[in-house]
mmCIF file of the N, C-alpha and C atoms, coordinates in Angstrom:
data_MODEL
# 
_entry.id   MODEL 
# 
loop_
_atom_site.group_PDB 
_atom_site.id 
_atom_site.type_symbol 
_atom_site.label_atom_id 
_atom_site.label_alt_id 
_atom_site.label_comp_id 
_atom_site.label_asym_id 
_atom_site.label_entity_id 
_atom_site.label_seq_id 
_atom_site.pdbx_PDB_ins_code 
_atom_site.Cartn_x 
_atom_site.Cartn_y 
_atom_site.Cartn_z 
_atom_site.occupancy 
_atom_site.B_iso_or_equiv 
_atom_site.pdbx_formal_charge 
_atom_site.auth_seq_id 
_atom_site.auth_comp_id 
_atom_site.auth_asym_id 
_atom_site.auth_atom_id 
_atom_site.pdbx_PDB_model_num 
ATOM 1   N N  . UNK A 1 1  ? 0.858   -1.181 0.000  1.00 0.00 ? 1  UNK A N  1 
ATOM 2   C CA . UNK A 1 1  ? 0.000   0.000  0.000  1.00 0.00 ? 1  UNK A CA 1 
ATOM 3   C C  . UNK A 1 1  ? 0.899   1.237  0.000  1.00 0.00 ? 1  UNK A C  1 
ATOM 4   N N  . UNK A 1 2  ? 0.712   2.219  -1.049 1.00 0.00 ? 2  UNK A N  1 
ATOM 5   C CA . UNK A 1 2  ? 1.403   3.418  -0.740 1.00 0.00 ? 2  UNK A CA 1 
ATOM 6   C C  . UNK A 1 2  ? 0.696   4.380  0.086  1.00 0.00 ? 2  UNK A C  1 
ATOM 7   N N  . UNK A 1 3  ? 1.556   5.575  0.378  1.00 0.00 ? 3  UNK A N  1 
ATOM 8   C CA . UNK A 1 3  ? 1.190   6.564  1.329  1.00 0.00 ? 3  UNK A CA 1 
ATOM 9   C C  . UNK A 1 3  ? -0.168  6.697  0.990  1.00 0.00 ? 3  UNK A C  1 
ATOM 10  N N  . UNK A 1 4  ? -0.273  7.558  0.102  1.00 0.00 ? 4  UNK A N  1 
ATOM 11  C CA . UNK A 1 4  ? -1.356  7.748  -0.752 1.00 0.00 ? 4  UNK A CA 1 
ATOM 12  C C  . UNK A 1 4  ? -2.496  6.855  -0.862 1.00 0.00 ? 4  UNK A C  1 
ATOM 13  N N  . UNK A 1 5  ? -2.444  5.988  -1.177 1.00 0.00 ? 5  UNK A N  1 
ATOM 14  C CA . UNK A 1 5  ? -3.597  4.888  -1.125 1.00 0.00 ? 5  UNK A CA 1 
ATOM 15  C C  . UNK A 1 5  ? -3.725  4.632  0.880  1.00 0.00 ? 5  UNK A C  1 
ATOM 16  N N  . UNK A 1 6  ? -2.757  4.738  1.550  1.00 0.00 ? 6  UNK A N  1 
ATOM 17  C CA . UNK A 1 6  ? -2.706  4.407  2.737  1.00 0.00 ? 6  UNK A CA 1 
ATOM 18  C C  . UNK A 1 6  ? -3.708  5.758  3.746  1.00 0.00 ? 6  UNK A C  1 
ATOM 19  N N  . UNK A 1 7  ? -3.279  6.788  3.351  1.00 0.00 ? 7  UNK A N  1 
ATOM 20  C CA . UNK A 1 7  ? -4.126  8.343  3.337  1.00 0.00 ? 7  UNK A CA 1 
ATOM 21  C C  . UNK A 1 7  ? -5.617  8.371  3.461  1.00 0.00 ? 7  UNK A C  1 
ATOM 22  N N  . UNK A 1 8  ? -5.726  7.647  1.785  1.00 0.00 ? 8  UNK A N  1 
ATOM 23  C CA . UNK A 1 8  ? -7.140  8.097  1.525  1.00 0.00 ? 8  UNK A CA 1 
ATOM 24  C C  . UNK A 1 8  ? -7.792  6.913  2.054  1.00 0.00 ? 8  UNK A C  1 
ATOM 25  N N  . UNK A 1 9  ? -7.517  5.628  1.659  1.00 0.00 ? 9  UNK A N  1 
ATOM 26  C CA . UNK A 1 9  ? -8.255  4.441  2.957  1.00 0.00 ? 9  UNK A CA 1 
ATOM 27  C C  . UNK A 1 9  ? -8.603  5.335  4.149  1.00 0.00 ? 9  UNK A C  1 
ATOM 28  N N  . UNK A 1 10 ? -7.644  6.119  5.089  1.00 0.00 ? 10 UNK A N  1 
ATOM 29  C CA . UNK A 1 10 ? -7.713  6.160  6.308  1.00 0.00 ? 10 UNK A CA 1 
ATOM 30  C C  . UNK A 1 10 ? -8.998  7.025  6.253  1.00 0.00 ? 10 UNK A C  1 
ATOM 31  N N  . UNK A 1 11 ? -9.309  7.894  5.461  1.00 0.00 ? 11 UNK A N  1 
ATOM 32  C CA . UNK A 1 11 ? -9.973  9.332  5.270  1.00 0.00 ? 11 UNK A CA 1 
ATOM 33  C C  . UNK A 1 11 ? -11.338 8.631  4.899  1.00 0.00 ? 11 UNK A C  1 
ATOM 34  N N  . UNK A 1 12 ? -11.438 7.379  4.502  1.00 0.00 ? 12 UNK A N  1 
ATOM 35  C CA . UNK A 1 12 ? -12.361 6.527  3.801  1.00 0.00 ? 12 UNK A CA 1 
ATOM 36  C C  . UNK A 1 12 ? -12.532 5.627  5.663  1.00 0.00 ? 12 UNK A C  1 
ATOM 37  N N  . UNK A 1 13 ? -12.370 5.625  6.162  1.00 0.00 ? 13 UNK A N  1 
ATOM 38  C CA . UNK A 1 13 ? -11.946 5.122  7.574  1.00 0.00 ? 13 UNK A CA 1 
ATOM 39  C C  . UNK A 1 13 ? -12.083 2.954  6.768  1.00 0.00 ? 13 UNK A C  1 
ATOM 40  N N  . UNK A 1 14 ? -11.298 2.794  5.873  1.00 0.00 ? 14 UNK A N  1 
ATOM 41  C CA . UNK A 1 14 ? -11.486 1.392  5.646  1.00 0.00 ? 14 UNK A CA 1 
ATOM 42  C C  . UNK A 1 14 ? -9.721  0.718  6.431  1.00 0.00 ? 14 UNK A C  1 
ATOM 43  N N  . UNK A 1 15 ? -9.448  -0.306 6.493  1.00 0.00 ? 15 UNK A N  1 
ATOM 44  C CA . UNK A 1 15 ? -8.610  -0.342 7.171  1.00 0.00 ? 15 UNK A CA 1 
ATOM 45  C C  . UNK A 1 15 ? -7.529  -0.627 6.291  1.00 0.00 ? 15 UNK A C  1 
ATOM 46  N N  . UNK A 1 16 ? -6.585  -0.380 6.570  1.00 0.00 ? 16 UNK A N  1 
ATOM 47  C CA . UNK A 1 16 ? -5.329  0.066  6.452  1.00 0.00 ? 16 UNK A CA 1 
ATOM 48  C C  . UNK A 1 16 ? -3.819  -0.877 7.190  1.00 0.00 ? 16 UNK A C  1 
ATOM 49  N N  . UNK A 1 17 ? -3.235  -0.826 6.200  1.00 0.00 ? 17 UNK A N  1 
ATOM 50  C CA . UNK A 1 17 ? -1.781  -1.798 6.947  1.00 0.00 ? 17 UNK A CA 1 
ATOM 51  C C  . UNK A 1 17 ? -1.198  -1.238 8.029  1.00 0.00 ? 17 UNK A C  1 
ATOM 52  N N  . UNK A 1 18 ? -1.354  0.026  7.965  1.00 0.00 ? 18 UNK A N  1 
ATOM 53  C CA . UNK A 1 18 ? -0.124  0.793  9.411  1.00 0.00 ? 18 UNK A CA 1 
ATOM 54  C C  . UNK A 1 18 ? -1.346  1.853  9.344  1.00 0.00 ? 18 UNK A C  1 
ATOM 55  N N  . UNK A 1 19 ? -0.999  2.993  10.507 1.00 0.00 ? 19 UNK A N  1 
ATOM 56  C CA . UNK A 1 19 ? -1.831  4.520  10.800 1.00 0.00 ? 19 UNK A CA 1 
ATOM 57  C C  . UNK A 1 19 ? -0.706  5.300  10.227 1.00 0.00 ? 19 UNK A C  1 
ATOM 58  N N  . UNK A 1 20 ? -1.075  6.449  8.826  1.00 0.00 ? 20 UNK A N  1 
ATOM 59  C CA . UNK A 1 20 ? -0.655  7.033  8.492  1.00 0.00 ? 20 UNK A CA 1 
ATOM 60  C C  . UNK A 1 20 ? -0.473  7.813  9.324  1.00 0.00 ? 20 UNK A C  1 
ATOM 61  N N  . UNK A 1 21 ? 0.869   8.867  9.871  1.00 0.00 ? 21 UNK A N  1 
ATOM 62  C CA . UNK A 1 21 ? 1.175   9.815  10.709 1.00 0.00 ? 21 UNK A CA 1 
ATOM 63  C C  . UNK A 1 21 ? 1.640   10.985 10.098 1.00 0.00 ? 21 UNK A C  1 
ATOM 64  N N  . UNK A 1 22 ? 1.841   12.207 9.470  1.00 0.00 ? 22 UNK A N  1 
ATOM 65  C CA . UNK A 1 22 ? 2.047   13.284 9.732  1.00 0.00 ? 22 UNK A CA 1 
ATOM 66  C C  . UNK A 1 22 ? 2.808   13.876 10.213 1.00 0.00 ? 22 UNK A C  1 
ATOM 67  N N  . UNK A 1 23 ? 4.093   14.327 10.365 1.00 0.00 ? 23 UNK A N  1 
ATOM 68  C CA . UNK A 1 23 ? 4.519   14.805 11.333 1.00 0.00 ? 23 UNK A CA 1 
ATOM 69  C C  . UNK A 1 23 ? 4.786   16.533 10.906 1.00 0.00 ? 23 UNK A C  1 
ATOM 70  N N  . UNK A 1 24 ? 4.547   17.566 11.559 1.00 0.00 ? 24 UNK A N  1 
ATOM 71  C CA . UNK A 1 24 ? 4.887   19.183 10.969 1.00 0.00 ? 24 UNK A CA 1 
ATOM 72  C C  . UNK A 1 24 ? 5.977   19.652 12.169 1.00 0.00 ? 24 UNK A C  1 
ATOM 73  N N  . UNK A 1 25 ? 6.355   19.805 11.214 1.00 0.00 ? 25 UNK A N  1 
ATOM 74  C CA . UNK A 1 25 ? 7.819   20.501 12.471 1.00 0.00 ? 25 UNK A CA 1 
ATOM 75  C C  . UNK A 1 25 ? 7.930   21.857 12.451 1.00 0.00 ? 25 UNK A C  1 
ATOM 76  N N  . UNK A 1 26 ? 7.734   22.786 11.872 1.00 0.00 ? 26 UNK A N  1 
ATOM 77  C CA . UNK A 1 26 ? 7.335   24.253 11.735 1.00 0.00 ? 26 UNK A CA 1 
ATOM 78  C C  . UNK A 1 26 ? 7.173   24.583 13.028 1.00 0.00 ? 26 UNK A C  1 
ATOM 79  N N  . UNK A 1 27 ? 6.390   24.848 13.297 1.00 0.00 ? 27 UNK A N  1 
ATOM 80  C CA . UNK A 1 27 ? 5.466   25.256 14.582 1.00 0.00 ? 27 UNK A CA 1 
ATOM 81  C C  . UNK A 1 27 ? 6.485   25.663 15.500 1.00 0.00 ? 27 UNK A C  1 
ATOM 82  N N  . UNK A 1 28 ? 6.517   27.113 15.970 1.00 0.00 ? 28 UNK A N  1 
ATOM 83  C CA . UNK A 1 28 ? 7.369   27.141 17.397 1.00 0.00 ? 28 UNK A CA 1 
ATOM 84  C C  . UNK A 1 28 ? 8.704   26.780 17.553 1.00 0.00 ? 28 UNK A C  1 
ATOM 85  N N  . UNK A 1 29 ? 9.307   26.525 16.099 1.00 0.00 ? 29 UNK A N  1 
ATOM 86  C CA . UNK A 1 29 ? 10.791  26.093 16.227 1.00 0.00 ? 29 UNK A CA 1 
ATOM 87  C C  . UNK A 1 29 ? 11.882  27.403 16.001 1.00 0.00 ? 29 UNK A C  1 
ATOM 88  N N  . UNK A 1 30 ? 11.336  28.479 16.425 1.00 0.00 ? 30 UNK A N  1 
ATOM 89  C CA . UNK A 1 30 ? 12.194  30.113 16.520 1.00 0.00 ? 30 UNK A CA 1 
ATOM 90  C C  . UNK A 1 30 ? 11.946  30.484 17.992 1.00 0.00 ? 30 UNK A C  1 
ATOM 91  N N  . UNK A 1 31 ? 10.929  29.720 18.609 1.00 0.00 ? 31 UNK A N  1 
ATOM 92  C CA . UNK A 1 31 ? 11.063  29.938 20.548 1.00 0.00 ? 31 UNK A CA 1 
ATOM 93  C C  . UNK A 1 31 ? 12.389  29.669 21.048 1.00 0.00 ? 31 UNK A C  1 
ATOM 94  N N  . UNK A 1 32 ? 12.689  30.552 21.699 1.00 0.00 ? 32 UNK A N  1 
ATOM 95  C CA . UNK A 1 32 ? 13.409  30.230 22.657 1.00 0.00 ? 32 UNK A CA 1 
ATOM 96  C C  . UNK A 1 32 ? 13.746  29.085 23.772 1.00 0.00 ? 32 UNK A C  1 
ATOM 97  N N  . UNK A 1 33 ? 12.519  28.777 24.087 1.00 0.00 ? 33 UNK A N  1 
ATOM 98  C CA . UNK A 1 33 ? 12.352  27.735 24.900 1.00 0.00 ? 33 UNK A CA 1 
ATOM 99  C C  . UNK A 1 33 ? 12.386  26.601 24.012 1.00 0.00 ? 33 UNK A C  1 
ATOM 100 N N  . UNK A 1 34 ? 11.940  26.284 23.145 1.00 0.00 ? 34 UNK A N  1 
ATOM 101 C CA . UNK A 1 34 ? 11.875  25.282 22.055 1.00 0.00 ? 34 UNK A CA 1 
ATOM 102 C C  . UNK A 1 34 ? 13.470  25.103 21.603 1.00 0.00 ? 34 UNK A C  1 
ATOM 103 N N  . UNK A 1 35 ? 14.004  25.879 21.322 1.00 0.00 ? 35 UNK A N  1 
ATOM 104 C CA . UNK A 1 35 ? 15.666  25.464 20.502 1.00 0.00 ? 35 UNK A CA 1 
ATOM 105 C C  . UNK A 1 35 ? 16.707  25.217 21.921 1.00 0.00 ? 35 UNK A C  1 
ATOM 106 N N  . UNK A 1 36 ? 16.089  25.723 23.079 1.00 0.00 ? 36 UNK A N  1 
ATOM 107 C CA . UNK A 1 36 ? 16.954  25.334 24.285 1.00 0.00 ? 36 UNK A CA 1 
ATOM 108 C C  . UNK A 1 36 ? 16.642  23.631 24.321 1.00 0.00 ? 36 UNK A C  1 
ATOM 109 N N  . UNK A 1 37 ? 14.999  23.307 24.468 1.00 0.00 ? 37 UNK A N  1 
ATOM 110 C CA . UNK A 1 37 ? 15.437  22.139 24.198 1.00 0.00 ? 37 UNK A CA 1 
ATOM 111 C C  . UNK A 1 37 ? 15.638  21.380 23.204 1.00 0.00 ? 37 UNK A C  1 
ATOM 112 N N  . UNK A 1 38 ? 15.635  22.101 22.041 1.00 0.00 ? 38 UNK A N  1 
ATOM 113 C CA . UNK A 1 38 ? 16.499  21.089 20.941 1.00 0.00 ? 38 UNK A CA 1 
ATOM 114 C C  . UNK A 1 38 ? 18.289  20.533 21.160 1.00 0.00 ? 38 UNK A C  1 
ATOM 115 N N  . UNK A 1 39 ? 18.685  21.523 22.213 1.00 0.00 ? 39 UNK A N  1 
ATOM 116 C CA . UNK A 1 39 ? 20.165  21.398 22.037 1.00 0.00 ? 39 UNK A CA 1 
ATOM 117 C C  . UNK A 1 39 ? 20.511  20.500 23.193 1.00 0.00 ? 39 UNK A C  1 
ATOM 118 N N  . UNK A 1 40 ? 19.277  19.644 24.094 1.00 0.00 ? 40 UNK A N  1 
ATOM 119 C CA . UNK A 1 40 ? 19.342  18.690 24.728 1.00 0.00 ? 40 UNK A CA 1 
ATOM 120 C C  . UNK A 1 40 ? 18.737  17.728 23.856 1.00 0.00 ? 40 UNK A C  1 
ATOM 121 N N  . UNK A 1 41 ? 17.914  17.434 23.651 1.00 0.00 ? 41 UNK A N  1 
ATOM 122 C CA . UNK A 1 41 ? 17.092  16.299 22.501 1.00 0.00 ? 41 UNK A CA 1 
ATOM 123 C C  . UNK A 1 41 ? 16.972  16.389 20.900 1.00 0.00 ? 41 UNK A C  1 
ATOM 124 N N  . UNK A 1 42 ? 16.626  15.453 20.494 1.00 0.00 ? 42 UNK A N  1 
ATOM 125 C CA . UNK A 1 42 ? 16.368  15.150 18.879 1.00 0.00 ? 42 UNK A CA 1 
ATOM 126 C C  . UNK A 1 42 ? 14.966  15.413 18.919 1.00 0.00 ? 42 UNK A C  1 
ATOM 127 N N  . UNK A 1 43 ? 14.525  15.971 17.483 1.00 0.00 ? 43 UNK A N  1 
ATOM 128 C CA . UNK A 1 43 ? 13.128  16.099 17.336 1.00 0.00 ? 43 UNK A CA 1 
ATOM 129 C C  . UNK A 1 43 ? 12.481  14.482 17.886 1.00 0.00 ? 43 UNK A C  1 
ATOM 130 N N  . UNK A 1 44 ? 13.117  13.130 17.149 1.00 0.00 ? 44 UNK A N  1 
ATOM 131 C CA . UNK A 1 44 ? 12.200  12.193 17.719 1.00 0.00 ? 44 UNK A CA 1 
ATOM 132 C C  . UNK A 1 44 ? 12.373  11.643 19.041 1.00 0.00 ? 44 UNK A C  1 
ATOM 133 N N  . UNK A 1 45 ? 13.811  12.318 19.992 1.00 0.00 ? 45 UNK A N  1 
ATOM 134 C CA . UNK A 1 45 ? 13.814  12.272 21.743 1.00 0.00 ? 45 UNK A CA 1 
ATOM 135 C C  . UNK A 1 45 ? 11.934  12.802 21.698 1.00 0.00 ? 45 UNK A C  1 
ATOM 136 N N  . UNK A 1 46 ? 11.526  14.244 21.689 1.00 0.00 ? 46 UNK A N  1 
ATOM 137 C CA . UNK A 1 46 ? 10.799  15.420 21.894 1.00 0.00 ? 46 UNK A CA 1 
ATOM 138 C C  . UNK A 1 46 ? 9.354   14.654 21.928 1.00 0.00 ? 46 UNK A C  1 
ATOM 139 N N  . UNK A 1 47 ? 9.337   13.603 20.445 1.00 0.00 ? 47 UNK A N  1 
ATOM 140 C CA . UNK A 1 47 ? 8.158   13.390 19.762 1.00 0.00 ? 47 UNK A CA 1 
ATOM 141 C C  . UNK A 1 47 ? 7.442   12.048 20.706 1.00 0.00 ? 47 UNK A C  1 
ATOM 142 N N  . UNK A 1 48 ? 8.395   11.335 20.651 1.00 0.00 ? 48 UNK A N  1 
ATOM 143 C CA . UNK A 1 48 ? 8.232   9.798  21.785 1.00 0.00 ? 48 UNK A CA 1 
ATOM 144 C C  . UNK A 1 48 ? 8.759   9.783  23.023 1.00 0.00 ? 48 UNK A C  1 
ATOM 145 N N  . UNK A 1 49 ? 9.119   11.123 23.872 1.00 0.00 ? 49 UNK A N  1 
ATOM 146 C CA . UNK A 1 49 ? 8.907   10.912 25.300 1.00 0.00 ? 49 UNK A CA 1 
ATOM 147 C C  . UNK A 1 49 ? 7.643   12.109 25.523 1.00 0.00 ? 49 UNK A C  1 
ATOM 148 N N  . UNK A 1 50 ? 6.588   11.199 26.572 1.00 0.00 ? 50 UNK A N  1 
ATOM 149 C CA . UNK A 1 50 ? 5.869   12.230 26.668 1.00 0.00 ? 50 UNK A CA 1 
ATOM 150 C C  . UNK A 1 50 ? 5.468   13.611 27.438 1.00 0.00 ? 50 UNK A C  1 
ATOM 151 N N  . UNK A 1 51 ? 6.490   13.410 28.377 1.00 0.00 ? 51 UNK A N  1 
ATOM 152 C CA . UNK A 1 51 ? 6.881   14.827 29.146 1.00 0.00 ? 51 UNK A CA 1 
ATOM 153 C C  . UNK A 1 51 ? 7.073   16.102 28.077 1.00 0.00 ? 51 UNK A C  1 
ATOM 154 N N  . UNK A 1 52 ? 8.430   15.502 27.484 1.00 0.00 ? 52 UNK A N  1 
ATOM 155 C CA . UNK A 1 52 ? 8.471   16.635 26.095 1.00 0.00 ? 52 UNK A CA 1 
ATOM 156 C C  . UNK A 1 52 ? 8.130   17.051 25.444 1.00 0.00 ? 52 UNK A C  1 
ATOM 157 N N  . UNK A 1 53 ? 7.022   15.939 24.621 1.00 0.00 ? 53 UNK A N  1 
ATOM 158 C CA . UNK A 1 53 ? 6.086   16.376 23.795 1.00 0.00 ? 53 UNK A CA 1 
ATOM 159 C C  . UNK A 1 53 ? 4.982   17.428 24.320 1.00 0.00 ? 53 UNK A C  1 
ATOM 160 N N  . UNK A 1 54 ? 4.494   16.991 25.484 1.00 0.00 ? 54 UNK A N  1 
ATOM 161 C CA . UNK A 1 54 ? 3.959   17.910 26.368 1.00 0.00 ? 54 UNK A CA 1 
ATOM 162 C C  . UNK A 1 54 ? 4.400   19.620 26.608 1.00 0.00 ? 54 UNK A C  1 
ATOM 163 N N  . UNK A 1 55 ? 5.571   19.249 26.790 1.00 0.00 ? 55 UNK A N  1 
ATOM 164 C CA . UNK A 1 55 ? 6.364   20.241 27.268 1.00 0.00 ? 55 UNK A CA 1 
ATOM 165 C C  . UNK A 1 55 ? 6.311   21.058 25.688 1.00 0.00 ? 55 UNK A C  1 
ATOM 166 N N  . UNK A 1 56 ? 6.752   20.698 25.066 1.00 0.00 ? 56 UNK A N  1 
ATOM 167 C CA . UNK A 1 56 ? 6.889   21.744 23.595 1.00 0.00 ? 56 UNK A CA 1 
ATOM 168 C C  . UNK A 1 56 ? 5.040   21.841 22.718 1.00 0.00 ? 56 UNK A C  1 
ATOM 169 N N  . UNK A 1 57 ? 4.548   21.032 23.197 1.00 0.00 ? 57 UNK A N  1 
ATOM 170 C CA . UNK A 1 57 ? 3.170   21.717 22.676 1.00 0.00 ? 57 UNK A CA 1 
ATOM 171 C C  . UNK A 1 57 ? 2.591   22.536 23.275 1.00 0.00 ? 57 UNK A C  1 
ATOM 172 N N  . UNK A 1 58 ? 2.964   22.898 24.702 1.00 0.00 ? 58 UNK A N  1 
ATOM 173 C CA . UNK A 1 58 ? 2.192   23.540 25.611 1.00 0.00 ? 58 UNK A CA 1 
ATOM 174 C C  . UNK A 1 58 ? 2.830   25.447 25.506 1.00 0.00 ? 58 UNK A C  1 
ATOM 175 N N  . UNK A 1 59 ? 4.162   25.025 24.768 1.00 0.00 ? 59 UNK A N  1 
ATOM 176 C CA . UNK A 1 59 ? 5.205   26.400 24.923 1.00 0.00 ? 59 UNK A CA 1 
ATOM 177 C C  . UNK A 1 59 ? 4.183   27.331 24.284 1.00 0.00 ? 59 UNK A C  1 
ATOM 178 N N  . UNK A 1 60 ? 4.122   27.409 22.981 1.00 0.00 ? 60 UNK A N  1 
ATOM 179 C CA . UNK A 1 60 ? 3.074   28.387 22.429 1.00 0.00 ? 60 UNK A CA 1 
ATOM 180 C C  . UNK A 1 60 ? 2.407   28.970 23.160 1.00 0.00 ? 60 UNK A C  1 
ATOM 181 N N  . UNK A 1 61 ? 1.363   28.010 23.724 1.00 0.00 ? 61 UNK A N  1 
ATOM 182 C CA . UNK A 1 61 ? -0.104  28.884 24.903 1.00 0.00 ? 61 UNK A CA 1 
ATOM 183 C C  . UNK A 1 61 ? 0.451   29.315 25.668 1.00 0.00 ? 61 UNK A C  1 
ATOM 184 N N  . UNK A 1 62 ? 1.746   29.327 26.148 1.00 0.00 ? 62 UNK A N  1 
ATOM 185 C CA . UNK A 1 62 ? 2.586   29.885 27.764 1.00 0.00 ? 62 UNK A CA 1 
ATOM 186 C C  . UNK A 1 62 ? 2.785   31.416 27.151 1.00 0.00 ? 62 UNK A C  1 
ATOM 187 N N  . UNK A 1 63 ? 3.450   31.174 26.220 1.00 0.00 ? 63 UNK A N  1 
ATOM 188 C CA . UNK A 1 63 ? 4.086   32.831 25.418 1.00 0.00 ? 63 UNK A CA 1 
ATOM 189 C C  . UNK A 1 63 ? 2.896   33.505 24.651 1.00 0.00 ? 63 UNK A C  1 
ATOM 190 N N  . UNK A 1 64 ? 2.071   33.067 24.079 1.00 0.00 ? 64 UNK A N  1 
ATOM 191 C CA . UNK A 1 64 ? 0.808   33.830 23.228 1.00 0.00 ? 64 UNK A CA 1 
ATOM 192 C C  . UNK A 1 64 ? -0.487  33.664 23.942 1.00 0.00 ? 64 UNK A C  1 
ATOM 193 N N  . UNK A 1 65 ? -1.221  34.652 23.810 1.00 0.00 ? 65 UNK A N  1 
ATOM 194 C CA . UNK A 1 65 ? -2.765  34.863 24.303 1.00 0.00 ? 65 UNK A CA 1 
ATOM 195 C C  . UNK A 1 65 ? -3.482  34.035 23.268 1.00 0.00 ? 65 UNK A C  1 
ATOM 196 N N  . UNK A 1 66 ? -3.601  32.711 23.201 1.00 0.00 ? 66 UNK A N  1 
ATOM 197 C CA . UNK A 1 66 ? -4.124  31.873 21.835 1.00 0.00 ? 66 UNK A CA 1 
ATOM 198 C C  . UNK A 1 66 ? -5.602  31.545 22.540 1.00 0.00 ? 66 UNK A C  1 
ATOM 199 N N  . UNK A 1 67 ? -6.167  31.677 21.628 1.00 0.00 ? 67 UNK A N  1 
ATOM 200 C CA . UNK A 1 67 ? -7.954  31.360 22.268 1.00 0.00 ? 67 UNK A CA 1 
ATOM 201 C C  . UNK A 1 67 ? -8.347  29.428 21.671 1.00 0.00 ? 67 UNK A C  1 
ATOM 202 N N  . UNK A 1 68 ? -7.189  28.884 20.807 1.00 0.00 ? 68 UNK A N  1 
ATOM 203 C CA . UNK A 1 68 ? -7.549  27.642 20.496 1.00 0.00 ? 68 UNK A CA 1 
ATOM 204 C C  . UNK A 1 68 ? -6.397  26.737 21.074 1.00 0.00 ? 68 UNK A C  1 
# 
């Protein structure tokens, strides 16, 4: 199955060999707090421990007045 066929199955909710994942790395990677901890961890340390992941999704709402 390619991505693509793997995608649109999922979007089709029929089942599928693996869960297509996504990953966007953009987001918040000019924070301060964010590149401090890049220079302790790897994006996939960040992504699969879940303190971190925590920790760097939460940075945004700490520094911006975000209503979502």
């Amino acid at each position: 199955m390619t991505s693509r066929e793997r995608f649109l199955a999922t979007i089709r909710r029929e089942k599928t060999d693996r869960t297509p994942v996504w990953v966007m790395r953009q987001a918040g990677r000019y924070l301060p707090e964010y590149l401090a901890l890049k220079e302790k961890y790897s994006f996939i340390e960040m992504a699969q421990t879940p303190e971190l992941a925590t920790q760097v999704t939460l940075q945004p709402l700490k520094r911006f007045p975000l209503d979502a």
